[in-house]
Structures are given as C-alpha cells and as structure tokens.
PLY file of the C-alpha trace (Angstrom):
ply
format ascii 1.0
element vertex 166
property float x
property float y
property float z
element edge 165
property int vertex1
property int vertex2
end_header
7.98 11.21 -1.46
9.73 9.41 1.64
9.99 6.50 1.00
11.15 4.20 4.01
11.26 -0.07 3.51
12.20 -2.22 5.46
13.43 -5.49 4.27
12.73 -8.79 7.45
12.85 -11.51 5.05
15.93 -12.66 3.06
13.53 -13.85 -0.11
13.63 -11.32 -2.64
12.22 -11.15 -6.34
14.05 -10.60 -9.46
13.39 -7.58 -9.33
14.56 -4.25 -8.03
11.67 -4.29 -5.62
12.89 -0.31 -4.66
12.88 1.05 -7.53
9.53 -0.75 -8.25
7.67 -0.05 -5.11
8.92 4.07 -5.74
7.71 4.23 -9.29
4.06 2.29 -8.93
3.48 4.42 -5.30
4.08 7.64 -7.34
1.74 6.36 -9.94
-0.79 6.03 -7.11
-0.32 9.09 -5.57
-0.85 10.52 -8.84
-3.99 9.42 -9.67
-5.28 10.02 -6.67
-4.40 13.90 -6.83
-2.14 13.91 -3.47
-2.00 17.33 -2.68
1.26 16.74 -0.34
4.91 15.61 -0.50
4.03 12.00 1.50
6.15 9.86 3.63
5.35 6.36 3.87
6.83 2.66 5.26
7.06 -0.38 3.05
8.02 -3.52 5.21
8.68 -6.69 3.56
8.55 -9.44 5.38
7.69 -13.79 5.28
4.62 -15.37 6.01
5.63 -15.77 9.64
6.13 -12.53 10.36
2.86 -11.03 8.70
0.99 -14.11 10.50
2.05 -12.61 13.66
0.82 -9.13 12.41
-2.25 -10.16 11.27
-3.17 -11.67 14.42
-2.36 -9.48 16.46
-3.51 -6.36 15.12
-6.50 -8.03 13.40
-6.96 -11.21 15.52
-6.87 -13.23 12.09
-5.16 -16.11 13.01
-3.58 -16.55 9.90
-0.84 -15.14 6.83
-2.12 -12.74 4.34
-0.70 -10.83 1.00
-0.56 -7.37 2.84
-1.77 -5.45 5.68
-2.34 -1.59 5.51
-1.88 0.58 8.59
-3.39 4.51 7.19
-2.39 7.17 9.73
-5.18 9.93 8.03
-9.01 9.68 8.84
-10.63 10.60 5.73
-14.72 11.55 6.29
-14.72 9.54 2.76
-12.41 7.60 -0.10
-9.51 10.47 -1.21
-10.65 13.88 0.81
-9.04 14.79 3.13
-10.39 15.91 6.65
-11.17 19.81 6.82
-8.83 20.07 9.90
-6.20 18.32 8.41
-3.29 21.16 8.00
-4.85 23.02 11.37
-4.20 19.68 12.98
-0.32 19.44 11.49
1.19 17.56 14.38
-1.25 14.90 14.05
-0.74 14.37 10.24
2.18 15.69 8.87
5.97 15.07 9.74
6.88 18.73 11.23
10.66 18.98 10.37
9.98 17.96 6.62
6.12 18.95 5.93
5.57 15.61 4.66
1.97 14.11 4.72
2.33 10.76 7.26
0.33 8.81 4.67
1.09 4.63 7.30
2.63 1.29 6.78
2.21 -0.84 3.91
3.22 -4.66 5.02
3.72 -7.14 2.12
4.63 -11.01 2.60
7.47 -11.41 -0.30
6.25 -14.98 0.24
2.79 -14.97 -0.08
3.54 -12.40 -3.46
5.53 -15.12 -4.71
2.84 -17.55 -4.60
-0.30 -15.23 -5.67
2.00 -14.53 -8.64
2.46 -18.50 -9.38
-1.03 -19.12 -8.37
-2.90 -16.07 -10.51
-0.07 -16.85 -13.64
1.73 -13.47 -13.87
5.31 -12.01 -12.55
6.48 -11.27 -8.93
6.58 -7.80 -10.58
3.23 -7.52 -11.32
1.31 -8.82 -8.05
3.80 -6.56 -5.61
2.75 -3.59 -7.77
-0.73 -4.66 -7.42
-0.12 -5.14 -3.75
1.24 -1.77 -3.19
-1.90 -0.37 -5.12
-4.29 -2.50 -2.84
-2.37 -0.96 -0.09
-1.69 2.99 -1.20
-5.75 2.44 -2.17
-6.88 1.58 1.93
-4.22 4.10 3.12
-6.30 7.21 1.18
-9.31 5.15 2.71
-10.94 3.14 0.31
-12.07 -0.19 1.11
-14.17 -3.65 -0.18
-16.57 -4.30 2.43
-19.12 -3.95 0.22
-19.47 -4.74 -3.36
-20.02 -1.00 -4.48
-16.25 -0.24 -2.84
-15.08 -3.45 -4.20
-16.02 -2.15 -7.90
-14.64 1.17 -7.31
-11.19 -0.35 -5.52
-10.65 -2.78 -8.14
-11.32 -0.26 -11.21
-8.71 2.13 -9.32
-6.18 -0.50 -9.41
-6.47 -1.75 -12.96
-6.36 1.82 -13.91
-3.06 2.51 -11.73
-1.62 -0.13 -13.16
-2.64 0.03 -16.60
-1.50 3.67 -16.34
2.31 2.20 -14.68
1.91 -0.20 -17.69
1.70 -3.09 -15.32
-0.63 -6.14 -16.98
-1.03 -9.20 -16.20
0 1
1 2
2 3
3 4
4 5
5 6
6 7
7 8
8 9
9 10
10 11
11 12
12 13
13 14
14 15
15 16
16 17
17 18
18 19
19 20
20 21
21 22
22 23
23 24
24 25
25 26
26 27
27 28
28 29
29 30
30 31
31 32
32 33
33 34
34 35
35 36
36 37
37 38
38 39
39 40
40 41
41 42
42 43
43 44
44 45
45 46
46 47
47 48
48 49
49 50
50 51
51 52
52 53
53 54
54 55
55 56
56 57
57 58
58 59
59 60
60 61
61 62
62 63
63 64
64 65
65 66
66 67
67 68
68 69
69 70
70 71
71 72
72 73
73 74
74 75
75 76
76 77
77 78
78 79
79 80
80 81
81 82
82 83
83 84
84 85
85 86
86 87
87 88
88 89
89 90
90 91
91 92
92 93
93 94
94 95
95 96
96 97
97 98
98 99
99 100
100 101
101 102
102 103
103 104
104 105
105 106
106 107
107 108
108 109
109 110
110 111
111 112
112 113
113 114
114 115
115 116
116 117
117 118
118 119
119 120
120 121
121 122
122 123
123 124
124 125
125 126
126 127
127 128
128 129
129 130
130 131
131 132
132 133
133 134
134 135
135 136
136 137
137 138
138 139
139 140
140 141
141 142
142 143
143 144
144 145
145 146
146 147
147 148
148 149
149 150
150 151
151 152
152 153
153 154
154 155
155 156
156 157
157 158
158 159
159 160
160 161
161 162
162 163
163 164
164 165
C-alpha cells in the first residue's frame, strides 16, 4: 500500500495517527479481499478547511467528520468493474501498478469532538473514520437502511478484527 497524508491542521492526537491510519487501512483492505497493491491519500485537516470541501464539492454548507472521494466505479459494493485492468490508465498508477483506490478527508477537529461526544479515544473514532471512508471508497454506502446495516456491520467487524472497541 501507498500510503500518502497530508497533514493542513496543526491539531494532532496522542497518537501516532501514521502508523494508525496504515495498520486499520490494511485491516480494511483485508477484509474486503483487495486483489491489488492500492495507493491512497489521507488529508487531515480543521473544521474550516473540510467546511470549505464540503461545500464545495457537496454544496453542504457546513463541517463534517470526513469526506470520501473513490476514484473506481464499482457496478456494486466490493467488485470490481469487468474492464477494470483493460482500462489500466484509468484505474491504476502505471509506473507502480498500484490500484488508485481516492482521497480520504478527516477533520482532526471534528474527530476530537465525536470522540468526547460518543465517550471513547481519538484513537478509536479516526480508525472508525478511516473505515467509514476505505468502506465508500470500495463503494458501499447508507442511503438506505439495508446499506446502512451492511456498512455499519463491516465496520464493527474491521474494527473488532484491528481490536479497536469502544
């Protein structure tokens, strides 16, 4: 896995929020059966600066926890369109080979306050964020309460699995 993050925000957790972010997105891309090496960008930002994202990419006029940006189509939840390796260039990194999974966006400050707010660490919302995230970038979703049963049982399990409890 390429990992890329970008840090926009000088809040940070007590934690080492790389080393975290690596080991809970290989959980995830476990589970889920990847069949590529991935590549992937983790930004971490404020509330200001996903605000601005939100709206204008979203038109939500307003901060969130994280925003997910998937580069793949998938026809459905974790499979992967037919065309996908006869299409390289439009989904895979050609020098490296690596599967250009998108952008995972996460508002350290927003983290910080679910985490106060739902009564567990920093440590364990971010990894549930990333989860949330990694989940919508392999194309699940919670429009509907049948996805929103099958996204939230993928992301205890994930993080049961990482050993990651409230």
């Amino acid at each position: 896995m390429n990992l890329v993050i970008e840090k926009e925000t000088d809040d940070s957790f007590d934690f080492d929020y790389e080393e975290a972010a690596k080991s809970i997105i290989d959980q995830a891309l476990d589970y889920l059966n990847c069949p590529y090496e991935v590549q992937l960008n983790l930004t971490l930002t404020d509330n200001e600066g996903i605000h601005a994202i939100n709206k204008e990419y979203r038109q939500i006029d307003r901060p969130t926890d994280v925003l997910s940006f998937p580069l793949v189509d998938y026809p459905e939840p974790n499979v992967f369109p037919e065309s996908i390796e006869d299409d390289a260039e439009d989904y895979f990194d050609l020098d490296t080979g690596e599967l250009m999974l998108g952008d995972i966006i996460i508002s350290v400050e927003k983290c910080k306050e679910q985490a106060k707010e739902y009564g567990h660490s920093e440590l364990r919302e971010y990894s549930f964020l990333i989860v949330h995230s990694m989940l919508h970038l392999f194309g699940y979703d919670h429009m509907e309460d049948d996805e929103r049963t099958v996204m939230e049982e993928k992301q205890r399990e994930i993080l049961d699995k990482a050993g990651i409890t409230r």
